[in-house]
N, C-alpha and C positions, 0 to 999 in steps of 0.2 A: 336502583342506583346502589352500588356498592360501599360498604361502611368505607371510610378514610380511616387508615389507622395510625400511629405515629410513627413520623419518621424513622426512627430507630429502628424498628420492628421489619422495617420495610428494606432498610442497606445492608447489603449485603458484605460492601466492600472490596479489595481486590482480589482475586482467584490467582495461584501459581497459573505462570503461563503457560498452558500445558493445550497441545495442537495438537493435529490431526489432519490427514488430506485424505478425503474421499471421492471419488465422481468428478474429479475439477474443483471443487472447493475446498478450502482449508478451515480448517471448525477449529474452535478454539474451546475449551471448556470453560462457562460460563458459570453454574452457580448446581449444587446438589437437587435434584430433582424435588426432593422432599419438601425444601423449605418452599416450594413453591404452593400458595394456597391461591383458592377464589378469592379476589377482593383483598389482596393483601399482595399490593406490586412490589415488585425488588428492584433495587438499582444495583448497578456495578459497573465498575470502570474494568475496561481490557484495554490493553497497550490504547491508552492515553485517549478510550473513547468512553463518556458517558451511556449507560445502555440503561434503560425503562425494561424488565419483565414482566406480563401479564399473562395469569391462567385465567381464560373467559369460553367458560361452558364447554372444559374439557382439551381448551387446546391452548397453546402457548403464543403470546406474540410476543415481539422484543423490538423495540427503536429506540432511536434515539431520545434518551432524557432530558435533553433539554430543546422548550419549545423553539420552531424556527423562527417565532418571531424577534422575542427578545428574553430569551432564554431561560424560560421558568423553567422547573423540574418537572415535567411530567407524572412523575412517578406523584405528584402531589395532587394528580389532575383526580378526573371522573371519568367512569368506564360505566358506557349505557347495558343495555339489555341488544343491541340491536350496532354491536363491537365504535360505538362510536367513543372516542376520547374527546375530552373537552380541559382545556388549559383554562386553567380557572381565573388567572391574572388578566386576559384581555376576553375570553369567551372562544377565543380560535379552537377548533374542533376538525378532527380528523376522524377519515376511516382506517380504522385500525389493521386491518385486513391488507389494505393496498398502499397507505400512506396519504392519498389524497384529500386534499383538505375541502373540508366543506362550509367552512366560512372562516375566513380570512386570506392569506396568502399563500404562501410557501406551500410546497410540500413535506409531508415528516419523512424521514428517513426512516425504511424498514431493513430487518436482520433477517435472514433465514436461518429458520432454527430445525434443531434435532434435537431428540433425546434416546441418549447411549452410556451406556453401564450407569445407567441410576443417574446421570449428568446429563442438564441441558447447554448444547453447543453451541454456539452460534461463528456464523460467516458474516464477518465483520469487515472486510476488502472494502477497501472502497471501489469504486466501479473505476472504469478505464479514465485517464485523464480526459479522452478526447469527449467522452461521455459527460463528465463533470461540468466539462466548457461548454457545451452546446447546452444542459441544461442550466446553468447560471444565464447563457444569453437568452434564453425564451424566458426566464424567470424576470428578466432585466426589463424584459421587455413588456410584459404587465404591469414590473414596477412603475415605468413610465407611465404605460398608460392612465394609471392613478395617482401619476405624482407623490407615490411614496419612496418620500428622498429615503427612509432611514431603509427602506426593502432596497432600492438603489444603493443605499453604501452597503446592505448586507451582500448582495449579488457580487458586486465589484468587488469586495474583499473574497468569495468563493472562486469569483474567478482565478484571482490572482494565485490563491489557495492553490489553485489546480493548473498552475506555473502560465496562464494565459496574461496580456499586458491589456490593459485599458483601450488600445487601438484597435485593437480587435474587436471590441465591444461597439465603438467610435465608429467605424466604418457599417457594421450591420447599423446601426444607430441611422445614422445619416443615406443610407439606403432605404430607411422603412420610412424616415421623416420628412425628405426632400420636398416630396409632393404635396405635402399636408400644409408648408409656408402657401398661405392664400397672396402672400404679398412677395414672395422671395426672401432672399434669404434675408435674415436677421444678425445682432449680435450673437444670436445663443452660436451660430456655428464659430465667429469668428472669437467669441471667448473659450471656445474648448479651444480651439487651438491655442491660445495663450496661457490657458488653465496646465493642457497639456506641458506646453514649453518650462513654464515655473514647476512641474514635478520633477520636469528631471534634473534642476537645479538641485532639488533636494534630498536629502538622505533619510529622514525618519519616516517609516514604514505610517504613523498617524498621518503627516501633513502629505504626504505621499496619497493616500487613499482619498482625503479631502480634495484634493486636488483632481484628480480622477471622478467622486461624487457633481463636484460643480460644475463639471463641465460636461455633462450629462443631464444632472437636476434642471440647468437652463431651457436645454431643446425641449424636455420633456416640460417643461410650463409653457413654452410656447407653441408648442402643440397639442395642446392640452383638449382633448374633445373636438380636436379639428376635426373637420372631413377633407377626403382626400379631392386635391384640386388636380388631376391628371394633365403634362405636359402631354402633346400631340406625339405620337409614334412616329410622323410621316418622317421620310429622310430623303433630302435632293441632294443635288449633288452642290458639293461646296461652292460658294461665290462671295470672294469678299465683299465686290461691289452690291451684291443681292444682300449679304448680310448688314451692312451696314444702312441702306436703304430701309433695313424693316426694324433696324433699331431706331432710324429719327420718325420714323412712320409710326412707331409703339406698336409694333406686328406680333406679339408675341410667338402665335403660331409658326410663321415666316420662319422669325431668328430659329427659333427652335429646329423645326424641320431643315435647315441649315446646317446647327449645329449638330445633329445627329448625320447628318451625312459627312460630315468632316472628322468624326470620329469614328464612323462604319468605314472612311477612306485611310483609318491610320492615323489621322494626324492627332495629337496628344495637346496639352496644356500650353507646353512650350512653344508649338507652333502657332496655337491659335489665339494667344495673347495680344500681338500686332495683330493679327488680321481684324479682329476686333475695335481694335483703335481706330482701322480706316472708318468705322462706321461713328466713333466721336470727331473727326477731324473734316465728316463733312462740311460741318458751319467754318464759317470767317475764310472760306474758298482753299483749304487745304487739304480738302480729300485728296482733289484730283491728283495733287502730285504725288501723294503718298499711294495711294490706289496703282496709277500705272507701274509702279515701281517694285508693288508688293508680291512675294514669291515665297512658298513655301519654308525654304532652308532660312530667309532672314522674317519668319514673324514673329518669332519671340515675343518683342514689347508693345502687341497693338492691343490686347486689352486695356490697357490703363488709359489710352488713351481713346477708349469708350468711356471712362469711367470720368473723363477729363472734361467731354462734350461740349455738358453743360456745368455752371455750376448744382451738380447733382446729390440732391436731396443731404444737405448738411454735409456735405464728404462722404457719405456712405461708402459709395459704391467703386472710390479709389481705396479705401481703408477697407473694404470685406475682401476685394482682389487679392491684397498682401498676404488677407490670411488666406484664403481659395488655397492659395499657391503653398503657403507652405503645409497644410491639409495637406496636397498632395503630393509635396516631397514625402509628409513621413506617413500617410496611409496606403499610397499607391494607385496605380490606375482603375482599382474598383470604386474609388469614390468621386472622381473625373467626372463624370457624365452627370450623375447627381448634384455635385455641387457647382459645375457649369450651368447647369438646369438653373438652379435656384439662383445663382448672381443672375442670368441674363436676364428671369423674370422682376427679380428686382431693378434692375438697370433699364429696363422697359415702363415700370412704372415708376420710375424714380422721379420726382419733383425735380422740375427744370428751373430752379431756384434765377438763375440768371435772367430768366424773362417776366420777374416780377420787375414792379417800377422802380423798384429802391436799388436792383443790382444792372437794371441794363444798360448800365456803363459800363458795363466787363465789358462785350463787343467792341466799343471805341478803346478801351483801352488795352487791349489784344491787336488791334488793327495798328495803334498808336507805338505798341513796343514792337513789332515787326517791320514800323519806316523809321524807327530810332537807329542809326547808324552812328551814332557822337560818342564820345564818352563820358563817362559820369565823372561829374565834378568835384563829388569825393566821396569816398567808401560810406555804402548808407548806415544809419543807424536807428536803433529801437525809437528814439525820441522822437524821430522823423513820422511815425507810424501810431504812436501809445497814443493813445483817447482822441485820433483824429476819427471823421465821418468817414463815409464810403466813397466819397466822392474821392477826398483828402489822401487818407491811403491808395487809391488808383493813383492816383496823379504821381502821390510819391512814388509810388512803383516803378509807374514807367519813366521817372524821371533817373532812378539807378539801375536803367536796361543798360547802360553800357559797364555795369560794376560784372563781379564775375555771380553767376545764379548762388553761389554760396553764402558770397557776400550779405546779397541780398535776403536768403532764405533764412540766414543766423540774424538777423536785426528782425523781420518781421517772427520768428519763433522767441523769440527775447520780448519782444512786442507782447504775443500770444502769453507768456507765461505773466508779465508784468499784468495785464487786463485780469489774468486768475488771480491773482495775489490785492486787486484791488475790486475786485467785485461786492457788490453791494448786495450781500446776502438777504437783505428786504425784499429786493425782490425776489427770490426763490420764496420766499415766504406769504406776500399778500395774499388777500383773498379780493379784493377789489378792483383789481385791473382787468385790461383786454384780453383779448385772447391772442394778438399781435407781442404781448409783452408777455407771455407765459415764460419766462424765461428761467434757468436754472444754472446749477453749476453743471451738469453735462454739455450747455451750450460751451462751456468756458473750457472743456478738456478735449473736443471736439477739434478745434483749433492744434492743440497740439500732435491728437493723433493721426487727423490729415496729414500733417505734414513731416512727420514722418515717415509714414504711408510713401507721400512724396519722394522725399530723400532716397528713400529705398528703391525706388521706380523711378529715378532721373540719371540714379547711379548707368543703369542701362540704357533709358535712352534720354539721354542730354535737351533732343529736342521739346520734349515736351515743360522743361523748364518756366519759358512764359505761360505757357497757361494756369501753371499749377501753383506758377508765385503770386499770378493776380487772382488767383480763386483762396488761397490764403491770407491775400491782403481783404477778400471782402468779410473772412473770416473774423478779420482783427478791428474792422471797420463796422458791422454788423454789431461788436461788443461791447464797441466805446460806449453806448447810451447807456450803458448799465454798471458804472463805474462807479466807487464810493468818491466822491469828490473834494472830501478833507483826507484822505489817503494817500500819502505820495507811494511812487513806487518803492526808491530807495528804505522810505522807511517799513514797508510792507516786507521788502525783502530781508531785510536786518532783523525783523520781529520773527519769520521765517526762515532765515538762514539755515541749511546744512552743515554743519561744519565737522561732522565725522562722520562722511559717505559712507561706511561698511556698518558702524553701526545702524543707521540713516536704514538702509538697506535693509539690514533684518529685523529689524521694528517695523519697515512697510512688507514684509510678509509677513509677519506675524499678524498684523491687521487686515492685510485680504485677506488668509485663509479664515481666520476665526471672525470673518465682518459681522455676524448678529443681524446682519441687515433681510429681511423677509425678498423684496423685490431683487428677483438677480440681475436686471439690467444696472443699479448702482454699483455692488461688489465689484461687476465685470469692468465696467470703465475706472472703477479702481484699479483693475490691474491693468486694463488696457492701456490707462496714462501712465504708471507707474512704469509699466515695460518700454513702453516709447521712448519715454526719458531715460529710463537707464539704458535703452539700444543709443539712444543720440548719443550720449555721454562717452559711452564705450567708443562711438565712430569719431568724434571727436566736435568738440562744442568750445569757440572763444569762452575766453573765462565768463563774462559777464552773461551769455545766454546761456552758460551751464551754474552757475550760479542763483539765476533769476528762474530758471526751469525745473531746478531741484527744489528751492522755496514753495514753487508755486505747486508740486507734488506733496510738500509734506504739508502744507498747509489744505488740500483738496482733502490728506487722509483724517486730516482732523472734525471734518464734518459729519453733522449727524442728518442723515438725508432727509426729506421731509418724503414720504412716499404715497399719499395718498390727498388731493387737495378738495375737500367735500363743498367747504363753503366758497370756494373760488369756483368750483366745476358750478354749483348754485346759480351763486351771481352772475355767470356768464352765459348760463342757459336761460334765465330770466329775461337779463340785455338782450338776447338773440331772436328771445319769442316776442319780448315786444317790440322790434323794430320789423318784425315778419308783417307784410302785405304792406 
């Protein structure tokens, strides 16, 4: 092991910049031969790069001075017998020789060096951009693997270094990940996409990078040690009628092999959105019509109305759709067929929430708003809906089928945000309840981002309207039992009020990005609601459901999440083992 000697002795400091082009390389003169000894490293900066020198038995190496991990001096490290370097601050260890790291991450960056007239040179270039980028994405791509967020922001910032953008990472990402969702897709894809959206809101190169980090750090926890669950290859030839069939059937295979023939035939996102849908509109006897009528050039909007079916698994798979879609506005057609993949499997197993006993009155009340021909007796409102049952809210629903679907959609979202703003945070809290009342504030934001999921996918097809108002009234219906009951709204709202939106606004990013929060499903539907409401707001919201809707955002940001429930998970595994046999 080589003496360490003091710093001093070891800096060399700056050299006139004095160059040189030989063979295709440009050399730069680095440091006078002489001062160079065994065991006595030099550092030196040349245009604006930290360099490490070592003479080890006769021969010179040179990289990079500071470690790749978190940027100790090398030049402070230890040189073996056998050219190994060791960073003394974590233990991360390289071969000096190649640059390769033999415990820890990264690789070090090495110099090629000469020495000429009594001076050693070194070629200092950095490699080609295109070089720089493809090694940041395989680097990114270990990072993942080990859920090392701070190697993940390191990569992403080299990326960007090397003039490449985050979606470029985003789309290899979501190509290497797709498969590995055993359930389909998840939040983690539909918050990069919002992660994404909120960066380019922004201008400082920090909150910039953060943003890009997070929406990566997600996929990669949830795919953390997966194995890969492979979609089928096979490809038939497209059939709406067959597709939709093997979505109420839960065929995964089926749809799949479907879906890959509809994309071997050309057809892209936008057309295969409707066709999709016929396969939600088989119940309550409205395939048929939609089916004979469906054709290529008008499928646009039949996905979501897969997504509509049933009421399916919490809103999921209306609210992953929105993002699908806008994924592939701004990644392009290489990430299509992957994140198709992953919705339909998730949409395949998605809890058919309506056929439990507590919602299958959605049916009668689907069937009940499609022979409502009357008009509504007067414009509905929030109070019609806040803290009623399921029953309660259906009935009011279809009792304002003849009001206009906006009408209707702005009292039950005013509803929605009023039940957040009066939530009975006990229960996110106990440890003593059922496993029926596991209930939280994600239930309570849920609500809002359905529906405007909704909003956003009515705007195009109008018809899907009644299903999507009374799968939101079971929404608001489902939340009554969980209300503080000396809480009125009005006064919940006043305690919460907004009353200086821009400010409002950059106080709620400044709290998502810097959330402190470990589990990234929280942080996400922090921005998920936050976006929601600020897209509603921006489309335009009666004053009272954009007042009651901003309340109930900044009061959602004030929470401190509970993220791990030990003595509830306990007590409920107890209850469960002894009512077993």
């Amino acid at each position: 092991m080589p003496v360490v000697s003091d710093r001093a002795n070891r800096t060399q400091g700056t050299m006139p910049d004095e160059r040189l082009t030989s063979g295709g390389a440009e050399w730069t003169r680095a440091v006078e031969f002489d001062r160079l000894q065994p065991s006595r490293p030099i550092a030196v900066k040349l245009r604006g790069k930290h360099v490490a020198l070592f003479l080890h038995q006769g021969e010179i190496f040179a990289c990079n001075n500071r470690c790749p991990h978190e940027g100790y001096p090398l030049v402070e490290g230890a040189l073996d017998a056998d050219c190994v370097l060791t960073c003394n601050w974590h233990n991360w260890k390289f071969d000096l020789k190649t640059g390769a790291t033999l415990y820890g991450g990264d690789n070090l960056r090495i110099y090629p060096v000469k020495v000429e007239d009594g001076a050693v040179w070194l070629d200092i270039r950095d490699p080609p951009a295109a070089e720089r980028i493809e090694r940041a994405l395989e680097h990114l791509e270990l990072a993942m693997a080990e859920f090392d967020t701070a190697r993940i922001a390191r990569e992403l910032a080299r990326l960007g270094k090397a003039g490449a953008e985050p979606e470029l990472a985003l789309v290899r990402v979501i190509q290497g990940t797709h498969a590995r969702l055993r359930d389909g897709m998840t939040h983690a894809y539909a918050a990069a996409e919002a992660w994404l959206r909120l960066r380019d809101s922004l201008a400082g190169e920090t909150l910039r990078l953060a943003c890009a980090v997070e929406a990566l750090v997600y996929i990669a926890f949830d795919t953390l040690r997966e194995r890969t669950h492979p979609f089928t290859a096979e490809s038939v030839a497209w059939n709406a009628g067959d597709f939709a069939a093997a979505i109420e059937s839960q065929d995964e295979d089926r749809a799949a092999a479907l879906l890959n023939g509809a994309l071997a035939q050309g057809l892209h996102f936008a057309d295969l959105e409707p066709a999709l849908a016929a396969a939600a509109l088989a119940h309550y006897n409205d395939f048929g019509q939609l089916a004979q009528g469906l054709h290529f050039a008008d499928l646009e909007p039949a996905l979501a109305a897969a997504a509509l079916a049933h009421y399916n698994d919490f809103g999921h798979s209306l609210i992953y759709l929105m993002h699908v879609r806008r994924l592939i506005e701004r990644l392009g057609t290489e990430v299509e067929a992957p994140l198709l993949l992953a919705w339909l499997r998730s949409l395949v197993l998605a809890t058919r929430e309506d056929l439990l006993p507590e919602f299958r009155l959605y049916a009668d009340a689907l069937a009940a708003w499609h022979a409502s021909a009357r008009q509504a007796d007067r414009q509905p409102g929030p109070d019609a809906f806040e803290g009623q049952s399921v029953r309660q809210v259906l009935d009011a629903t279809v009792a304002a089928a003849g009001s206009t679907p906006l009408e209707v959609y702005f009292a039950l979202m005013e509803a929605s945000a009023r039940h957040l703003l009066r939530f009975d945070e006990r229960h996110a809290l106990r440890t003593d309840n059922s496993v029926a009342d596991n209930v939280g504030w994600l239930d309570f934001t849920h609500a809002l981002t359905f529906g405007h999921a909704l909003r956003q996918q009515c705007a195009r097809q109008p018809h899907l309207w009644p299903r999507g108002l009374l799968q939101l009234a079971l929404f608001v219906g489902r939340n009554s039992g969980y209300l503080d009951a000396n809480t009125a709204a009005q006064t919940a709202i006043q305690e919460w009020a907004v009353t200086d939106e821009t400010a409002f606004h950059e106080r709620a990013v400044a709290t998502i990005v810097d959330h402190g929060v470990g589990l990234p499903i929280f942080p996400a539907h922090w921005l998920k609601t936050w976006s929601a409401v600020r897209d509603e707001v921006a489309a335009g919201l009666p004053a009272g459901a954009r007042t009651a809707m901003l309340a109930a955002v900044n009061r959602l940001l004030a929470v401190r999440f509970k993220q791990r429930h030990a003595l509830r998970t306990a007590h409920q595994a107890l209850g469960f083992v002894g009512r077993e046999g």
